[in-house]
N, C-alpha and C positions, 0 to 999 in steps of 0.2 A: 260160874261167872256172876259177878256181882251184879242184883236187879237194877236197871236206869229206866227213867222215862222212854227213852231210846229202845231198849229191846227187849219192853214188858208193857203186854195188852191185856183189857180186860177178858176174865176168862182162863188166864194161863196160870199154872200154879209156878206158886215160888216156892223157899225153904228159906225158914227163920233162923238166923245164926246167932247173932246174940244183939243185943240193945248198945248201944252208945251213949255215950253223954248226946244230948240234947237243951236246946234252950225252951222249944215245948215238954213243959212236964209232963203231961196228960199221955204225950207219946209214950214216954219212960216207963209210966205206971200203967199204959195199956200192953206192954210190952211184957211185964210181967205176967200178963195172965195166959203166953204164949207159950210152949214148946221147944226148945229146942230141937232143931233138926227134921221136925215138921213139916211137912207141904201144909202148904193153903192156898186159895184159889185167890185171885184177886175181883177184884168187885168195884172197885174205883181208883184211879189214880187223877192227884192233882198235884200240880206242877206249879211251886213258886219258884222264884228266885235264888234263895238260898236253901231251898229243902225241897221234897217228895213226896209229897204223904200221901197211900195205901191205906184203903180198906179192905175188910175182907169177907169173903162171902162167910166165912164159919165163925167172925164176931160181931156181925152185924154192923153198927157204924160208929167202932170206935177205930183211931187214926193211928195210922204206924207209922214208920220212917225207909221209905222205900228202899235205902242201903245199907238195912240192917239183913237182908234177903240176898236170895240168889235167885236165879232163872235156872231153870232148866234149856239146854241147847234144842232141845228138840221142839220146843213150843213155837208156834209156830204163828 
């Protein structure tokens, strides 16, 4: 299931599926240094308007794009 603000807390891991275009660059290029298929934990979630952005507890505090993820159904 695709990760949303809605049914992803801090604490719960997700899994990285691939990067998107973006209008934040920094997202794009921190997205590179990620995994494919990967868990990661989350560590922060902030909630704009038109985006999502994740951090994560295994890169410390660079910013992702929360629906580049998926949740796990079991997290809870």
């Amino acid at each position: 299931m695709k990760a949303t603000y809605q049914n992803t807390k801090k604490g719960d891991k997700i899994v990285f599926k691939e990067a998107g275009p973006h209008w934040f660059l920094d997202r794009i290029n921190n997205a590179k240094k990620l995994e494919t298929e990967k868990f990661y934990t989350v560590k922060e979630i902030s909630v704009a308007s038109s985006s999502t952005g994740v951090t994560l507890e295994e890169t410390g505090d660079l910013m992702y794009e929360l629906g580049w993820f998926e949740t796990l159904e079991n997290n809870s």
